[in-house]
N, C-alpha and C positions, 0 to 999 in steps of 0.2 A: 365332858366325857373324854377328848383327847388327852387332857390333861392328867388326869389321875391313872390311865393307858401308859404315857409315856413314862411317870412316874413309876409305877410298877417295871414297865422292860428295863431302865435305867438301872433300880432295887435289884430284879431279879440278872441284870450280864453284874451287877457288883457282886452281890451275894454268891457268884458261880467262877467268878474269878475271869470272867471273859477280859480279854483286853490285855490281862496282864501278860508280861513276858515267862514264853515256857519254858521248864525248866530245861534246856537242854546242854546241859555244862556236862564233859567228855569227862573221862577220868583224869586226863592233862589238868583238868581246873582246879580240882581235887588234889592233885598232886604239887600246884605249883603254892595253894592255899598251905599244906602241909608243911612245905619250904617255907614259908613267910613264918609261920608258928613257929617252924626248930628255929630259925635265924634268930627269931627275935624272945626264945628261949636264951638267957645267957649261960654260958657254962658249957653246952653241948656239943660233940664232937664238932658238930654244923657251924659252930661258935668261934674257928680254929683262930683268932687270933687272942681270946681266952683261953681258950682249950690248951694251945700251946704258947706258956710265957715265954716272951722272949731268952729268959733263961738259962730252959732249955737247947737254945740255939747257943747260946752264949758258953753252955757247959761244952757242949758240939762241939765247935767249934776253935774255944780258946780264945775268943776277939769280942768286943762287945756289939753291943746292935745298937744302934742311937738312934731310930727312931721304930716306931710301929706304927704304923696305917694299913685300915681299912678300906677301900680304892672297892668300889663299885662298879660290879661288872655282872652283867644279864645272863643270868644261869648259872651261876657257882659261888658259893663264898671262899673270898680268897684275903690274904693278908701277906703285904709287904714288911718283912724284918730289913730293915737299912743296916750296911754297916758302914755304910758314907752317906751323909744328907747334906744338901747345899740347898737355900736359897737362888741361888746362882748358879744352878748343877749345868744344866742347856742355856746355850746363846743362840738367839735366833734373832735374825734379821730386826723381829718387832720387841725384845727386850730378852730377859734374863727368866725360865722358869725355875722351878721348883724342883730337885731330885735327888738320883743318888743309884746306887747302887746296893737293890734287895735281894734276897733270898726271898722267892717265891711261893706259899703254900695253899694251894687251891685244895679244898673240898669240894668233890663233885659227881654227880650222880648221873650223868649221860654216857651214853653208850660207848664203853672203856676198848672193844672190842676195833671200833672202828676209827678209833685214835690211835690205834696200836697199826692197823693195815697203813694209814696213812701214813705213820713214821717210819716200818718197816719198809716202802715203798721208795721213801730219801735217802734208804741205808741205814737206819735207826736197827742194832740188835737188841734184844731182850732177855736178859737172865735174870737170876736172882742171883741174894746177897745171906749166906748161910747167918751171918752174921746179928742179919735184921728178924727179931721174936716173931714174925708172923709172915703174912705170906705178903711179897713184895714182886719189884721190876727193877733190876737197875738198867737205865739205858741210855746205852750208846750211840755215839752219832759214826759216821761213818769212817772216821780217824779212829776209835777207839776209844773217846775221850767221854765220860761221864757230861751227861748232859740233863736228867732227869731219874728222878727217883719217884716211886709208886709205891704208895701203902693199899694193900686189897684188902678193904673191908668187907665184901661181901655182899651179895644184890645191888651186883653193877654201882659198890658204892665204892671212892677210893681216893686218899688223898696224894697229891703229885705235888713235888718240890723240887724246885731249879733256880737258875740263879741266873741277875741278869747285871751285865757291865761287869764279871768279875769280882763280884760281892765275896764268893769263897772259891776256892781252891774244887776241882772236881770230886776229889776223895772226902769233903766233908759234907756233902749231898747223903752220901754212905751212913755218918755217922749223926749228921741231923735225923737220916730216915728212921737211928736203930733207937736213937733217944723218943724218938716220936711213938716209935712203936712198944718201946719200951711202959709209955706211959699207958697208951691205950689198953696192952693186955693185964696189965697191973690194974686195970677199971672193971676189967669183965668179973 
């Protein structure tokens, strides 16, 4: 008699779903699910190292890009344009890495507002760039010297490009921005 009892409770917590994990995934889970889908969409602005060929930096710019990587970083898709790559770029103590000097473009969809206080806070100023098709940030560091450029997508979406070790010159951040943006509105 136990037996076919315990059989039955076993049938009936299976058949009712007891045990299992409940569903309690926030909208964050949802959204970070969302990100993993446009990423691994190719083609999509989310995409930005398809999205934007190197080319277009190259047309920018006037100088070539010799390499493009993909560099993995928790919350944004980003993509380094080199226009220096070395095997041998860093010397450190335990050998020689890998590097160069990129142009920057991170797609990113966290709270734009308060990356803005923060900069504003070290002397970073903010205008725009009449120059760039849609609505933008050029911004300054506290010399006056172009240090980041902002594309405003729209629902805290936006892409930022800057440059690091001297890859470009501060004024072609400007003209990277107006090609990038050039391309975008040319989609809509």
């Amino acid at each position: 008699m136990k037996k076919p009892l315990i059989l039955l409770v076993f049938l009936a917590l299976l058949l009712t779903g007891c045990g299992q994990k409940a569903d309690t995934s926030d909208n964050s889970e949802k959204v970070k699910e969302e990100k993993k889908i446009a990423k691994e969409k190719p083609g999509g602005l989310e995409d930005v190292c398809n999205y934007f060929p190197k080319e277009l930096i190259e047309d920018a710019i006037g100088k070539p890009i010799v390499k493009v990587e993909e560099p993995e970083f928790l919350g944004s898709q980003n993509c380094f344009y080199y226009t220096f790559y070395s095997d041998d770029y860093d010397h450190t103590p335990y050998g020689d890495k890998p590097g160069g000097t990129p142009v920057v473009v991170v797609y990113d969809d966290t709270d734009f507002a308060k990356d803005r206080v923060s900069n504003e806070k070290s002397g970073s100023k903010y205008s725009s760039d009449a120059s760039i098709p849609m609505d933008n940030y050029v911004v300054r560091n506290a010399a006056g010297k172009i240090w980041q450029t902002v594309l405003i997508l729209g629902d805290d979406k936006y892409i930022r490009i800057h440059f690091v070790h001297d890859a470009v010159i501060e004024e072609d951040l400007v003209k990277i921005a107006k090609k990038f943006a050039e391309k975008i509105v040319a989609a809509k």
